[in-house]
C-alpha positions in Angstrom: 107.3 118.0 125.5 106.7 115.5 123.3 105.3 111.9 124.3 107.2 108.9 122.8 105.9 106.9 119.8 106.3 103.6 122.5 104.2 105.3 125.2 101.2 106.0 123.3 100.9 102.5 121.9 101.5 101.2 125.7 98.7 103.3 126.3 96.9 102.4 123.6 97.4 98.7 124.2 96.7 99.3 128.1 93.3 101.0 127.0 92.5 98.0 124.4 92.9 95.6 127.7 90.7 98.0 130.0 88.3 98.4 127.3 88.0 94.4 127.1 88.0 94.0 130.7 84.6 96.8 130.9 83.0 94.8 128.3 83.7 91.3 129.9 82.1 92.8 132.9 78.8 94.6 131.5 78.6 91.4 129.3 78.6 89.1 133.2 76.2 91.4 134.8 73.4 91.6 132.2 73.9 88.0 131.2 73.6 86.8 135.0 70.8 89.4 135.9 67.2 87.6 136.7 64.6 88.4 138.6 61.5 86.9 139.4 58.0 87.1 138.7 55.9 88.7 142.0 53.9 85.6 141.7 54.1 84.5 145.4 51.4 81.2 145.4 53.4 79.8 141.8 55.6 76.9 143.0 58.0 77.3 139.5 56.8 81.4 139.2 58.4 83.0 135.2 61.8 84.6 136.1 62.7 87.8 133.6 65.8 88.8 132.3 67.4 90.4 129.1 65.9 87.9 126.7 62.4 89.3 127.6 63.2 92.8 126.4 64.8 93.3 122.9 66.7 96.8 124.0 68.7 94.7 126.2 69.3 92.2 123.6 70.9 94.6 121.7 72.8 96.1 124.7 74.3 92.2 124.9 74.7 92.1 121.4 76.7 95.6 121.2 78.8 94.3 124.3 79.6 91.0 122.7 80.7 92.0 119.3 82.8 95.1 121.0 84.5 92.8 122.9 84.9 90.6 120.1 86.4 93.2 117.9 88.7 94.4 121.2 90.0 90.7 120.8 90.9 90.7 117.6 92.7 93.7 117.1 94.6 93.1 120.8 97.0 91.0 119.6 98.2 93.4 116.8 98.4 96.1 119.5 100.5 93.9 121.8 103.4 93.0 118.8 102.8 96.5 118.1 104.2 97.5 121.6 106.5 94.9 121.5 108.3 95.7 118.3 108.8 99.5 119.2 108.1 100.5 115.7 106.6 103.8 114.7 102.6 103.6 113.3 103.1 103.6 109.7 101.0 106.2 107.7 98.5 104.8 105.3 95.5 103.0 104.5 96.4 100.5 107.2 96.2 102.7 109.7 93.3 105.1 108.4 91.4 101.4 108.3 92.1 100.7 111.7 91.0 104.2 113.1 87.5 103.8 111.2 87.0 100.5 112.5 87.4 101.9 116.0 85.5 105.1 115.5 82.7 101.9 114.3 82.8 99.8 117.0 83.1 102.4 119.7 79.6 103.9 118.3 78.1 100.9 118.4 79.1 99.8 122.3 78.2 103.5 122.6 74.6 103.2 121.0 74.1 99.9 123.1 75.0 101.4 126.0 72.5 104.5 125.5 69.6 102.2 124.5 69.9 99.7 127.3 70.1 103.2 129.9 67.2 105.2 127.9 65.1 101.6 128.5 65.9 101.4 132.0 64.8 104.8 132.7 61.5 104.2 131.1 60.7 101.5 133.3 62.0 103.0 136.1 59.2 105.4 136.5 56.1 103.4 137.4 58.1 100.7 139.4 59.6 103.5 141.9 59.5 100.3 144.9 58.7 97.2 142.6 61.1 93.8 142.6 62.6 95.1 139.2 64.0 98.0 140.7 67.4 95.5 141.8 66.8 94.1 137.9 66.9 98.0 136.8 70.1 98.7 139.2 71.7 95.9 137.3 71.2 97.5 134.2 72.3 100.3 134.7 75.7 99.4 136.4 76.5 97.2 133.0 75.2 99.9 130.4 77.8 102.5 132.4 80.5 100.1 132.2 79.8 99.9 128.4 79.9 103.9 128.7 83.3 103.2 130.3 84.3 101.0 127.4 83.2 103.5 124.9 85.2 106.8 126.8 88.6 104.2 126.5 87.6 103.4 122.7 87.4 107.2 122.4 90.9 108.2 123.9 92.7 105.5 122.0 91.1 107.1 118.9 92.4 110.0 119.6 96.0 108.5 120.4 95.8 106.6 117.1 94.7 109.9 115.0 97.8 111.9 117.2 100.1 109.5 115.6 99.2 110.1 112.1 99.9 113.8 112.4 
């Protein structure tokens, strides 16, 4: 049975939304995450956080310009929907399907380097203060994971519609 043109680009636009949404949230969690030096007799004691390592600079970096790029091409998705037209064939199209096979491996690569990082450090600190910092970490380089499995599945709705 064949699925309508209109319900894969309601899926596809659905998927856009959820991928933003998975981005908005890793991009809150590591942007918010601090914790603080084990310096108990400092009165102002050095707090760390994502600037101090440059892995999860580039994990915000990934997750900002992925969201970015989600935003840009959301509206297009959403007159898309609303039109009811079939995806034209093309260059337009073939563009658009490279630009998201692009982003999605770079949210991908973000997401990998931030979680390859925090497994690294997670070794010698099995009970240290950073292990909360760490936990952190993790949840918003598996929400970028998340972003980057919707990315894929819209990929492969967009390439379905070509054939």
């Amino acid at each position: 049975m064949a699925v309508s043109d209109r319900a894969l680009s309601a899926a596809s636009l659905l998927l856009r939304v959820l991928t933003l949404l998975l981005l908005i949230a890793s991009i809150a969690i590591i942007v918010t995450n601090k914790v603080y030096g084990p310096f108990t007799d400092v009165v102002d004691p050095p707090n760390y956080t994502f600037r101090d390592f440059y892995t999860y600079r580039y994990v915000l970096s990934a997750a900002v310009i992925g969201s970015a790029y989600t935003l840009l091409v959301l509206p297009f998705a959403a007159i898309h929907v609303a039109q009811g037209r079939k995806i034209a064939r093309g260059r337009g199209i073939a563009l658009l399907v490279f630009a998201d096979v692009v982003f999605a491996l770079l949210i991908a690569t973000g997401a990998a380097a931030g979680l390859g990082l925090t497994v690294e450090l997670q070794h010698p600190l099995q009970f240290s203060i950073f292990k909360n910092f760490l936990n952190l970490v993790d949840v918003s380089c598996g929400l970028m994971l998340g972003a980057t499995i919707c990315m894929v599945i819209m990929i492969m709705i967009s390439v379905h519609s070509l054939t």
